[in-house]
N, C-alpha and C positions, 0 to 999 in steps of 0.2 A: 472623650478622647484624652489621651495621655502625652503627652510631652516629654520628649525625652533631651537633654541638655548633653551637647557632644560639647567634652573639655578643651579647651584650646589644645593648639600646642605645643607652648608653653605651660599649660599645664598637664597636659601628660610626660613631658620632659623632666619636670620638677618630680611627678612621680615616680619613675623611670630611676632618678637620681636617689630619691628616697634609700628606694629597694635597693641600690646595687650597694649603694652607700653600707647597708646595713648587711649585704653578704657581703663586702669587701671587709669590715669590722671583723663579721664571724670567721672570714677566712682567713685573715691575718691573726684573730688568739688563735684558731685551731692551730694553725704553723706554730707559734711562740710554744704552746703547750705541748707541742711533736716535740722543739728542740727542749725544752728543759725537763719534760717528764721524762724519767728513766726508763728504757723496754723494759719488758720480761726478762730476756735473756743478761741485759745490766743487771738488772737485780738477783737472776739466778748467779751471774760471776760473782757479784757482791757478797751472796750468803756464801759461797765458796771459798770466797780468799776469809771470810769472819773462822770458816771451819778447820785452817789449816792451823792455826795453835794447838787445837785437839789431835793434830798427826802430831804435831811433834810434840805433847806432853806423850805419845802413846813410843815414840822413838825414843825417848829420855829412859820410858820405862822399860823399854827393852836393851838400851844401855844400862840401867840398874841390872836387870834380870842379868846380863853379861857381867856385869861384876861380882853379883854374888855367885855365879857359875865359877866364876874365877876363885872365890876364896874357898867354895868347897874343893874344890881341885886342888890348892897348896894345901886345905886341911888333909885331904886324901894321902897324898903327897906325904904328909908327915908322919902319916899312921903306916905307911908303908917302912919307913927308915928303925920301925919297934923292933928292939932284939926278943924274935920271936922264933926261935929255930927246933919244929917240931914237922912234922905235916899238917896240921891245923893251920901252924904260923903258915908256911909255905901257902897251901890253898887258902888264907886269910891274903896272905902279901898279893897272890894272883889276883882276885878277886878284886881288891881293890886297883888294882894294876887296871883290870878291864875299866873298872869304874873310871878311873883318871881319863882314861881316853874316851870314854864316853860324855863326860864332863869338859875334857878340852873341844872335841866336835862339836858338842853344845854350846860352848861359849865362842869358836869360831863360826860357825851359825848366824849365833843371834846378832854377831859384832855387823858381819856382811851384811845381814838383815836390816839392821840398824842404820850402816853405811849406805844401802841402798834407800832408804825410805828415805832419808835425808836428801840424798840425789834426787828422788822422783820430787819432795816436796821443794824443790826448788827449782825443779824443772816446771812444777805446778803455778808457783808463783810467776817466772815469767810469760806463761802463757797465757796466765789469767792476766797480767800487766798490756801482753799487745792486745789479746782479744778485746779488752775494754778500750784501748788506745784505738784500734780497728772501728769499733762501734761506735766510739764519739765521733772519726774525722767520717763513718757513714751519717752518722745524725746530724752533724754542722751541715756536709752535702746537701742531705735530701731538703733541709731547714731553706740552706740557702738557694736553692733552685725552686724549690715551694715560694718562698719570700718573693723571689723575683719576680717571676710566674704571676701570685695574686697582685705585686705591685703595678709588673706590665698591663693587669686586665683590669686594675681599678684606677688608673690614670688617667 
């Protein structure tokens, strides 16, 4: 015959406390590691706001490209002023005429262009500024009602 030994209990209590002891542990790092590790979506704004230098080196280049639209245009400009009085000169001075204005549209264009990408990239950066600011006062919440939560059930 076999014997079987029922634990006091006081010692199933001691056990009881063991366990909860050591998920009250686990559940309080998992909380800590919720508030400090970054989401996905943190880290997607993050690479985000890293890639906006790259807009604006590409805005910089397209106010270069708008200046030198510009000095072919005064170059134009000059060649049009040649004492050139033939028909040749004539449909030489037209031509260029078309050209100027095709070259000013061009460089109003790209100014606008330029102008506008500057506006978006800073309308980019504050919403990448609240969307993270959003995210953290969700992550402090959920942290802190988590927190409270495992403290009220491991007391």
């Amino acid at each position: 015959m076999m014997s079987v030994v029922i634990p006091s209990p006081a010692e199933i209590g001691a056990g009881i406390s063991l366990v909860s002891d050591g998920a009250c542990d686990m559940a309080s790092s998992a909380v800590q590691q919720f508030v400090t590790s970054p989401s996905i979506a943190e880290t997607g704004l993050n690479m985000l706001a890293s890639q906006i230098e790259v807009l604006e080196q590409l805005v910089a280049k397209l106010r270069e490209v708008s200046a030198g639209i510009e000095q072919v245009h005064d170059k134009l400009a000059a060649t049009v002023q040649l004492e050139w009085h033939s028909p040749a000169g004539n449909a030489f001075r037209e031509a260029v005429g078309t050209r100027q204005e095709h070259a000013h549209k061009l460089r109003e264009t790209s100014m606008q262009t330029a102008t506008l990408a500057g506006q978006g990239i800073d309308e980019l950066r504050i919403m990448i500024a609240s969307l993270q600011t959003l995210l953290a006062a969700a992550r402090s919440a959920v942290g802190s009602t988590a927190g409270t939560a495992v403290a009220g059930m491991c007391a």
